[in-house]
C-alpha positions as CSV (number, residue, x, y, z in Angstrom):
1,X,94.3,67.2,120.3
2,X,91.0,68.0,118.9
3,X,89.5,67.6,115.4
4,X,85.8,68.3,115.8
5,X,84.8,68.3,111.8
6,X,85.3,65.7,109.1
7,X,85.3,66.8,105.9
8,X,81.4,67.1,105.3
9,X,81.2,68.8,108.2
10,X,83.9,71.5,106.8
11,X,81.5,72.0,103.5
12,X,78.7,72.1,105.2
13,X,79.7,74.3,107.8
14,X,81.3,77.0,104.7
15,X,78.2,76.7,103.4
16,X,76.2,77.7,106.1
17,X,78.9,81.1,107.2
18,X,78.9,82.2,103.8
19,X,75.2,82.4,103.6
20,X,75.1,83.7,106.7
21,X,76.9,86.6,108.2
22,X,79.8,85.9,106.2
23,X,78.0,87.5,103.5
24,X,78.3,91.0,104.6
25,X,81.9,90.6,104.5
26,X,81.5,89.4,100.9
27,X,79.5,92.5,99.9
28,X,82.2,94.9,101.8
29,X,85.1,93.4,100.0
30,X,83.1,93.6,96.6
31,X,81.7,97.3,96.8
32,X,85.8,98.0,98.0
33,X,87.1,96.2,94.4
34,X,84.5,97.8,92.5
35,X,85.4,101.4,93.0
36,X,88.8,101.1,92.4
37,X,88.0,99.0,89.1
38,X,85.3,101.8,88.5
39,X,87.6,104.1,88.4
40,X,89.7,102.9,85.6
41,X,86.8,101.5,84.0
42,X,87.9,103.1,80.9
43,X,91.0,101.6,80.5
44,X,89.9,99.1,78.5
45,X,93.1,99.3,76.1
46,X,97.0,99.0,76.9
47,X,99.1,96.6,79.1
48,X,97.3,94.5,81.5
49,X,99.1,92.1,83.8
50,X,96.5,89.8,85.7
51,X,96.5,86.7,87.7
52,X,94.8,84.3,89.9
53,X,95.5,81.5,92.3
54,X,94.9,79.5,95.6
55,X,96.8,78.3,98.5
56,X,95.2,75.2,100.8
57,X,96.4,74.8,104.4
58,X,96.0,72.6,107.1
59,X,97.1,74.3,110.6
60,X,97.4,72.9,114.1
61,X,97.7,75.2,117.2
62,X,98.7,74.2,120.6
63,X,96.7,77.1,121.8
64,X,93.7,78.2,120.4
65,X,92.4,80.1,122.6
66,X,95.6,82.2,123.3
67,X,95.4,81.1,126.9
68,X,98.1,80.5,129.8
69,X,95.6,78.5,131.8
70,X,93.0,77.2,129.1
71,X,95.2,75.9,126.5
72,X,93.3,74.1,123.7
73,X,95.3,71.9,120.6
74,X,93.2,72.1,117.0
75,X,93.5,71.4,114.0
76,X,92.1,74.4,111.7
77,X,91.9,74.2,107.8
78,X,91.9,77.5,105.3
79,X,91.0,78.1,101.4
80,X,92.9,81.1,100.6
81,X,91.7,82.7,96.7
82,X,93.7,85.6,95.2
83,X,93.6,87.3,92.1
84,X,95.8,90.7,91.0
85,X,95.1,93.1,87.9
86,X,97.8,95.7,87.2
87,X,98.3,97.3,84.1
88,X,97.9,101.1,82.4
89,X,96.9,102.4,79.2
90,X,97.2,105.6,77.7
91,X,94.7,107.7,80.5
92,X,94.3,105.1,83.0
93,X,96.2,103.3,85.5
94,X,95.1,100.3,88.2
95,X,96.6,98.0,90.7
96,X,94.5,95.7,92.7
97,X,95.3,92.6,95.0
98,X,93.5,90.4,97.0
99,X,92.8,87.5,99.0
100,X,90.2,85.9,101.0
101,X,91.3,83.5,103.6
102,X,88.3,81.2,104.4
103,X,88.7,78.8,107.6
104,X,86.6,76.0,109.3
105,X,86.3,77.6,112.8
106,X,83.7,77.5,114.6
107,X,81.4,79.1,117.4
108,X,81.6,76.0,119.7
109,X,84.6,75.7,122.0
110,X,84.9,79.2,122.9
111,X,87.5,80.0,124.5
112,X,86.8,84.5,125.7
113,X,84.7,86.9,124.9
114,X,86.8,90.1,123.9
115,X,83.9,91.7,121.7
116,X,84.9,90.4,118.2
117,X,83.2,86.8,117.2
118,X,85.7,83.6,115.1
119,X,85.4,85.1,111.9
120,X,85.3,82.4,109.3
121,X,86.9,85.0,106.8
122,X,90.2,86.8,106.8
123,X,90.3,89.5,103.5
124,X,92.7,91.2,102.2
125,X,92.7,93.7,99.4
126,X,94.6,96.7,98.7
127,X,94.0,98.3,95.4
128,X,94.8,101.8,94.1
129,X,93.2,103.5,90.3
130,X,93.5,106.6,88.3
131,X,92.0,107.8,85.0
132,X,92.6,110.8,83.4
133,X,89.1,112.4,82.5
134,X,90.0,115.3,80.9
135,X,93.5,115.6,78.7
136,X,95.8,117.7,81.1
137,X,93.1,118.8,83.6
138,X,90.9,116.4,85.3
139,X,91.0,113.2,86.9
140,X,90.0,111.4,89.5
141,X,92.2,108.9,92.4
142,X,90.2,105.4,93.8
143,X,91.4,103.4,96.7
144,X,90.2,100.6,98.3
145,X,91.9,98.7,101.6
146,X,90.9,95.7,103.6
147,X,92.2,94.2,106.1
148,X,92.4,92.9,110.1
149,X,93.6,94.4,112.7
150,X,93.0,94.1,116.9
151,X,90.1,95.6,118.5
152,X,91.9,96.1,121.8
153,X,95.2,96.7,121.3
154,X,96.2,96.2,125.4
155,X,95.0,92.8,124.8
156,X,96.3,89.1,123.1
157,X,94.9,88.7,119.8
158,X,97.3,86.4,118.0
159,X,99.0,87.3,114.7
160,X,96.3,85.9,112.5
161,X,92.7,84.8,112.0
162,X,92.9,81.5,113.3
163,X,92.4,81.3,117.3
164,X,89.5,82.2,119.4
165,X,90.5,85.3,121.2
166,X,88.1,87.4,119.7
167,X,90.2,90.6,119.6
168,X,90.0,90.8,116.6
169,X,88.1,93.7,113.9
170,X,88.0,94.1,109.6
171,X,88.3,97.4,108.6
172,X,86.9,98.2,105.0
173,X,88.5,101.3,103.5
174,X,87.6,103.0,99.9
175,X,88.2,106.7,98.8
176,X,87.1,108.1,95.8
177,X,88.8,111.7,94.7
178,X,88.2,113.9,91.7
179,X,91.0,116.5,91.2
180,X,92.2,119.3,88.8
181,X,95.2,120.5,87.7
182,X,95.7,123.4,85.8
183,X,99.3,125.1,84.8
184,X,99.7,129.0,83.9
185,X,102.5,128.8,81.0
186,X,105.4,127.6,83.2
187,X,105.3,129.9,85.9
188,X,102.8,128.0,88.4
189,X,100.2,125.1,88.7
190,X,97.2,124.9,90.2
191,X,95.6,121.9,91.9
192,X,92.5,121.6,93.5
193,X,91.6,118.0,95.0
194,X,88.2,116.5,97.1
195,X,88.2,113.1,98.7
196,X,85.7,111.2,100.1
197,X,86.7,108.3,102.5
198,X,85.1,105.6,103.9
199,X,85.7,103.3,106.5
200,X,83.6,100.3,108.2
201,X,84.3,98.2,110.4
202,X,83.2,94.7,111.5
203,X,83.3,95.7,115.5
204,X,80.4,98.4,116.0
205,X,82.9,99.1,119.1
206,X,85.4,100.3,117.1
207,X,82.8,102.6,114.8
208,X,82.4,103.2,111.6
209,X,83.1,106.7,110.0
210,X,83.5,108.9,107.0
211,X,85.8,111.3,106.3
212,X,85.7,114.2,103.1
213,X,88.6,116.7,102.6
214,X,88.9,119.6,100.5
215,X,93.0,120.8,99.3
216,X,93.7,123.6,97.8
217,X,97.2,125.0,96.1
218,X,98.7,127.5,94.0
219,X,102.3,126.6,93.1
220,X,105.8,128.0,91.3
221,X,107.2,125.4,89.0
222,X,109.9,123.6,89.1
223,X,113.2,125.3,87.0
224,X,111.3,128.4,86.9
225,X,113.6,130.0,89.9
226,X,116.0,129.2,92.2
227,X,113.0,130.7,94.1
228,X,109.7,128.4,94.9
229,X,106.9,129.4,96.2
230,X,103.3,127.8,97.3
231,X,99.9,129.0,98.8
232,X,98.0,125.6,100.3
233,X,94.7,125.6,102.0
234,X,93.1,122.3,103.9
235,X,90.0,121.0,105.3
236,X,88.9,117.6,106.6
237,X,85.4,116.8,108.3
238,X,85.4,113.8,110.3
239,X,81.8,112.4,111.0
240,X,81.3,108.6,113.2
241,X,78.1,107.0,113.2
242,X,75.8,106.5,116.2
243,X,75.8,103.4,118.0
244,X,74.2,101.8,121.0
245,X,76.5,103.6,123.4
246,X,78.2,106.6,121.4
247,X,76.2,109.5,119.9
248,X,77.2,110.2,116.2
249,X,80.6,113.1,116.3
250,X,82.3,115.3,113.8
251,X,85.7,116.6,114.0
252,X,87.5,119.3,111.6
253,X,90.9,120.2,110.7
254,X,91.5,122.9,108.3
255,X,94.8,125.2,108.0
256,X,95.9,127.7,105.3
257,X,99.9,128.3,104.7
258,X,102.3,130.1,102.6
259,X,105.9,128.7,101.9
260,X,109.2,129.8,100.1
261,X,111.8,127.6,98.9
262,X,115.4,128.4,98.0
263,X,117.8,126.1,95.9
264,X,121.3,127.2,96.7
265,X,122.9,124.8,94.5
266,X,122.1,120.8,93.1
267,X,123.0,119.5,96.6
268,X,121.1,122.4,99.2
269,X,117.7,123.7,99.2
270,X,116.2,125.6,102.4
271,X,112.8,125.6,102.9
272,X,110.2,127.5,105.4
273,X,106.3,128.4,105.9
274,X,104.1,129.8,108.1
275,X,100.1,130.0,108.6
276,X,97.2,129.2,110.7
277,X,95.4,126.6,112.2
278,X,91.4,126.4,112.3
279,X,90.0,123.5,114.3
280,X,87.1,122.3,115.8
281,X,87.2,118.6,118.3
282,X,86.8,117.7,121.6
283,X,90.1,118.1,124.0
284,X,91.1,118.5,127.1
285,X,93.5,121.0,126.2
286,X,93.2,124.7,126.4
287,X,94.1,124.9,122.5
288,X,92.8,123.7,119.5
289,X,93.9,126.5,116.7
290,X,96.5,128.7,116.5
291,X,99.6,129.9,114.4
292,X,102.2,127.3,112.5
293,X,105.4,127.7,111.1
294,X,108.1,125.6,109.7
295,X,111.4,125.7,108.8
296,X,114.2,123.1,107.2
297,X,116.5,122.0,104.6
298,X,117.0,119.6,102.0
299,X,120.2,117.8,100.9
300,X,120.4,115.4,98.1
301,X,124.2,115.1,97.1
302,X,123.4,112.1,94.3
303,X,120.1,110.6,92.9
304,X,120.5,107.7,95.7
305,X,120.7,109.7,98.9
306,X,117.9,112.3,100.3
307,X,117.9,114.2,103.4
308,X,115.4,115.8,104.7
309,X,115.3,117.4,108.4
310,X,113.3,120.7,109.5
311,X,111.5,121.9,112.6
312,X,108.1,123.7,113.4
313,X,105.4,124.8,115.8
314,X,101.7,123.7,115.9
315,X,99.5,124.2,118.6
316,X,99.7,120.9,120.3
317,X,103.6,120.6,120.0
318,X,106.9,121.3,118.5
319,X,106.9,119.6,115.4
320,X,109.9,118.6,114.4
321,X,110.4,116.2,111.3
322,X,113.3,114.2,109.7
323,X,113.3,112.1,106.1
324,X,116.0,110.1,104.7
325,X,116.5,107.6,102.3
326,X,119.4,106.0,100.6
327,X,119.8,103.1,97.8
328,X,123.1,101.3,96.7
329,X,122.9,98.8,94.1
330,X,121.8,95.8,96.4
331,X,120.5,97.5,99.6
332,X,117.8,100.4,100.4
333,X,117.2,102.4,103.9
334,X,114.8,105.0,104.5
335,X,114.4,106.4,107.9
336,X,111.0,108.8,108.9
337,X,110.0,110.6,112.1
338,X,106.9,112.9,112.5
339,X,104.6,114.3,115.0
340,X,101.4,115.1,113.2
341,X,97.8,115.2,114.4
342,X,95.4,112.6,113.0
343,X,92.7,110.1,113.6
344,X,92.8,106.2,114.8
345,X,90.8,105.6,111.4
346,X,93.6,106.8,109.3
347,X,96.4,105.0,111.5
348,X,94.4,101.8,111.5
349,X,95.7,101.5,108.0
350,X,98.9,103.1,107.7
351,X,100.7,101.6,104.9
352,X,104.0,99.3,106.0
353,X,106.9,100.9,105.2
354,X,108.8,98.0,103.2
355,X,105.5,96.0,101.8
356,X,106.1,92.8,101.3
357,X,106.5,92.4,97.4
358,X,107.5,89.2,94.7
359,X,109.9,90.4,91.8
360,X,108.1,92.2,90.2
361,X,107.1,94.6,93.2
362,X,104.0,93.5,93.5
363,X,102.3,92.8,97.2
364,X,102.6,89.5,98.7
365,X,99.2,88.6,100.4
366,X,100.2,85.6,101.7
367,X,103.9,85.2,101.4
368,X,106.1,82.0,102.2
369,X,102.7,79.6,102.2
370,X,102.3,81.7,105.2
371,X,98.8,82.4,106.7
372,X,97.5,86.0,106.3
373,X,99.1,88.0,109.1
374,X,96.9,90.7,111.0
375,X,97.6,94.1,110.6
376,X,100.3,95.6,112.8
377,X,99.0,99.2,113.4
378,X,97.8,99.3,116.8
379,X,96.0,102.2,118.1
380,X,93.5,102.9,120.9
381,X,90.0,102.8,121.1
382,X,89.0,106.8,120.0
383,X,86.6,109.4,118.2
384,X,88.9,112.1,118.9
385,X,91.9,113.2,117.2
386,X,95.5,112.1,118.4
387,X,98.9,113.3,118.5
388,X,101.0,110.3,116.6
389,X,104.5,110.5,117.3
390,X,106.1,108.5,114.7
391,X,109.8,107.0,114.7
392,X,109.9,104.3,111.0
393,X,113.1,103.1,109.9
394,X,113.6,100.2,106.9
395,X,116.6,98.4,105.6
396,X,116.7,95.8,102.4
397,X,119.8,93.9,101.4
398,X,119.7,91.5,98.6
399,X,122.2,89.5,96.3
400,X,122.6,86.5,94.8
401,X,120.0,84.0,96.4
402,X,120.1,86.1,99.8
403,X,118.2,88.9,101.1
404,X,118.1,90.6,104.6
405,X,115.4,92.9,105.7
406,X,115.3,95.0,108.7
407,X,112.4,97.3,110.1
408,X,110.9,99.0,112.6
409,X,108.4,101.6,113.9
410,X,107.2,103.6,117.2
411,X,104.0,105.4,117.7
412,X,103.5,107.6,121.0
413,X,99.9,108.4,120.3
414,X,98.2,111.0,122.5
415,X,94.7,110.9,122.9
416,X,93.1,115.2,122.7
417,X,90.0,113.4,124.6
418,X,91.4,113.2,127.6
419,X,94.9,113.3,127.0
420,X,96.1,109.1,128.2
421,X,99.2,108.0,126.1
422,X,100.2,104.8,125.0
423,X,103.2,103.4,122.7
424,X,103.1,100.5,120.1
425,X,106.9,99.6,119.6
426,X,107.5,96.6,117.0
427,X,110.7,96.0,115.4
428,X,111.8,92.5,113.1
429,X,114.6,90.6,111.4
430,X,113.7,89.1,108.0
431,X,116.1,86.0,106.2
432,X,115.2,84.7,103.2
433,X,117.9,82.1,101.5
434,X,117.4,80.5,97.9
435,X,118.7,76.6,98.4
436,X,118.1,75.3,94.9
437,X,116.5,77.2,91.7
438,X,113.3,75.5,93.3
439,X,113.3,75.8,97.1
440,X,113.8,78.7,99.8
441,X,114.1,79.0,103.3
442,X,113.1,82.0,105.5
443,X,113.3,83.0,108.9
444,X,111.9,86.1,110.8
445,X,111.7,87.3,114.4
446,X,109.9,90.5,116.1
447,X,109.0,92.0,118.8
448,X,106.2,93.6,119.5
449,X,106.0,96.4,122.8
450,X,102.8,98.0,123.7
451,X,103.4,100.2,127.1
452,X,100.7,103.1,128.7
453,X,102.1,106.2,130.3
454,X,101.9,107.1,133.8
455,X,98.2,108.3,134.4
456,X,96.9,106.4,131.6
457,X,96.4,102.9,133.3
458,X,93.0,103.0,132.4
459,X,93.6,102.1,128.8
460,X,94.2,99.3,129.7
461,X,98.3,97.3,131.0
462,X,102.0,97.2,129.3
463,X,102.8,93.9,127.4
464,X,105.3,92.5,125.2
465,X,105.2,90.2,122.3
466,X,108.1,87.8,120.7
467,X,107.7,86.1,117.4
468,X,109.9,83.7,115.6
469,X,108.8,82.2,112.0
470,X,110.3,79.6,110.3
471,X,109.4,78.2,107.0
472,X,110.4,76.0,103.7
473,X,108.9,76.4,100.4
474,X,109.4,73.8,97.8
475,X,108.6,74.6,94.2
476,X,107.5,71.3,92.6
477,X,105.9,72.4,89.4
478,X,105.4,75.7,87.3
479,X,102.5,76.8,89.3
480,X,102.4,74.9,92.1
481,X,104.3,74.6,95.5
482,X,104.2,73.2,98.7
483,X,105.4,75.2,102.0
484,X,105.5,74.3,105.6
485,X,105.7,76.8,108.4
486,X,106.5,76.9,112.1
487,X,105.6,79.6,114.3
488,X,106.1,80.3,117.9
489,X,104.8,83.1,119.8
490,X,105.3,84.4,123.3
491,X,103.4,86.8,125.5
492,X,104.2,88.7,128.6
493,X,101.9,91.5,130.5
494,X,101.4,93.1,133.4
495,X,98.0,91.3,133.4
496,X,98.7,87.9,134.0
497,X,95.1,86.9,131.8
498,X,97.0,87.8,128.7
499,X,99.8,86.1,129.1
500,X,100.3,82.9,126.6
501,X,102.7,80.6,124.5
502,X,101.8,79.5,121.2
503,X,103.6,76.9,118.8
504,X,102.1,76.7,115.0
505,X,102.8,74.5,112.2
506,X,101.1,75.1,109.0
507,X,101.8,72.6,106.1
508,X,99.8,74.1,102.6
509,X,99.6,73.8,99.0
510,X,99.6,76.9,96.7
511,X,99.0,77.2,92.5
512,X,99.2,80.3,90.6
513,X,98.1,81.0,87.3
């Protein structure tokens, strides 16, 4: 085992990264706060909920380097700030959390060279705003996302921050969207919405992007008719930069629709629409454009219970699509699949299904003293838009000092490029047990399955991933607690290079004010 800085050496050296590259990460994750804040700048007045804190770690890895044959022991220590703001007043609403995990790694000892570099900051932020400009007419939507995720998703890149792998990429995310809403009487609404989004990212390999959208709709009210109706029109222009080896590219999506609706009665509504698709990308495909129809039902036989299931046509694909939830007084389940066609920019932050939230229902950062995981969306390395097959599924049990927590997703994304397919299977078990009014226990495992069609080995090889987490949180004070975690991690490919074991314990300190 290797400690390489005392504890000068550890302020020094956080000195030094901060100044240093580390502070284009700082400006990123500030211009991101700032335009969700912005947007509810006026909300000066109402109910505000804010809070701060910070969680200190010391971590030791048997495997830094995420190697099979170059395995490296370290100890690694993190200073993880957070803050939250959440509140609403009479025109405005916000919601913004954050973190910044900062570590002591450094550039000696390295252990590959997958394109990323050790980052010496892991943040997190994921913030949403909306004020009302105009009484009943105007407003305007802010977002504002941040996190990690893998550059190569065929590769090992650890589930957080702290290895020297390398595979690893921070994707800063903010929209900003002005929209108006308009009703005639009570006999329809109109909306019209713009957004602008976007999106850098720390890897120029990955490339950063912007994306604007125009929607368009004119439709029936609710309780009007046992007839609905709706006119909808869509555009999105996708534009990447130029870098050293990719000339700049725009993509665009646009479609126009009509749809009916009929209620039959409270529990059945049926549901159809047809229209046309206009597009303009790269593909290897004979079609880009063409006609779209759609057809389902609806069935809601209490508040608790929704089903949704219908099918459709688009020019890529059937399209068929299926939502349901359920809730019962201690459990939830909600089950989602979809084929849609998108971009890797959007499903490089696809929300998780069942966040992670305190009592409240707020987002937990950096839950059970926990380091700050990497994002689990995995997609491939693309300009061009993709055919995302997605299978999601969620289930939440709670009572008394027990809760259970099951979940699971599949994406069978298609690249229109040069049509190579990949899937990025990950499913996980959750435990989390209240011992005493001041101490809790939790467990999870997953796994994690990345595969590549036949004809598409030049993405890159199939792998699998198995993750167990252990961990004890001991609440010694109002605002303070300690927490220790083990972790253990296992890797299998078809590449025998990314193969690796990893055992983790983590032993930190966290106050909250």
């Amino acid at each position: 085992m290797v400690r390489e800085l005392d504890d000068h050496d550890i302020i020094t050296h956080l000195k030094t990264s901060i100044k240093g590259d580390c502070m284009s990460a700082f400006r990123r994750y500030s211009i991101a706060a700032a335009c969700v804040c912005s947007v509810s700048q006026g909300a000066l007045a109402g109910d505000w909920k804010s809070g701060y804190g910070v969680n200190v770690r010391e971590v030791f890895t048997d495997n830094v380097c995420l190697s099979e044959d170059n395995k490296k022991s370290e100890f690694i220590t993190t200073v993880t700030p957070n803050f939250s703001i959440k509140g609403s007043s009479g025109r405005a609403k916000l919601n913004v959390y954050g973190a910044m995990e900062v570590n002591n790694l450094t550039d000696s000892n390295k252990c590959s060279s997958n394109g990323g570099n050790d980052d010496n900051l892991n943040p997190r932020l994921s913030g949403n705003g909306t004020v009302e400009l105009v009484s009943n007419l105007l407003y305007i939507d802010g977002t504002a996302n941040i996190q990690q995720n893998s550059i190569n998703p065929f590769e090992s890149s650890g589930d957080s921050n702290l290895n020297r792998n390398d595979n690893r990429n921070t994707t800063y995310d903010y929209s900003v969207s002005p929209y108006l809403i308009h009703r005639f009487s009570d006999v329809a609404k109109l909306n019209i919405r713009y957004t602008y989004d976007d999106q850098e990212n720390s890897e120029s390999v990955v490339g950063n992007s912007d994306q604007q959208s125009v929607f368009a709709s004119l439709t029936s009210l609710p309780g009007w008719s046992k007839l609905s109706w709706g006119l909808q029109g869509n555009y999105q222009k996708v534009s990447y930069d130029e870098d050293s080896s990719t000339p700049d590219q725009q993509d665009e999506l646009s479609s126009v629709s009509f749809n009916l609706g009929y209620q039959i009665n409270r529990k059945w509504k049926i549901f159809g629409s047809v229209g046309d698709e206009f597009n303009d990308f790269e593909t290897v495909n004979d079609e880009t454009e063409g006609n779209i129809w759609s057809a389902g039902f609806e069935w809601t036989p209490n508040p608790r219970t929704r089903v949704l299931m219908s099918a459709g046509e688009k020019f890529f694909d059937n399209t068929p699509k299926v939502s349901i939830s359920h809730r019962l007084k201690h459990s939830q389940f909600s089950l989602e699949y979809e084929k849609t066609l998108t971009f890797t920019r959007n499903l490089r932050t696809e929300p998780e299904f069942f966040p992670i939230v305190d009592q409240n229902g707020d987002p937990i950062l950096d839950q059970n003293g926990e380091l700050i995981l990497i994002g689990l969306n995995q997609t491939t390395l693309t300009r061009s838009p993709v055919v995302d097959e997605r299978l999601k599924l969620g289930y939440r049990w709670s009572r008394g000092r027990t809760a259970i927590t099951v979940d699971g997703t599949s994406s069978e994304q298609t690249r229109e490029e040069d049509g190579y397919s990949s899937t990025f299977t990950t499913v996980g078990v959750g435990v989390r047990r209240d011992l005493t009014p001041h101490m809790n226990a939790n467990a999870r495992i997953s796994y994690t399955d990345t595969s590549v069609a036949s004809g598409s080995e030049v993405l890159g090889s199939d792998s699998n991933v198995m993750r167990v987490y252990l961990g004890l949180t001991k609440k010694i004070s109002e605002k303070t607690s300690l927490s220790v975690t083990y972790a253990f991690s296992d890797r299998d490919a078809d590449s025998q290079n990314s193969e690796y074991t990893e055992n983790r314990i983590t032993v930190g300190i966290g106050m909250r004010w």
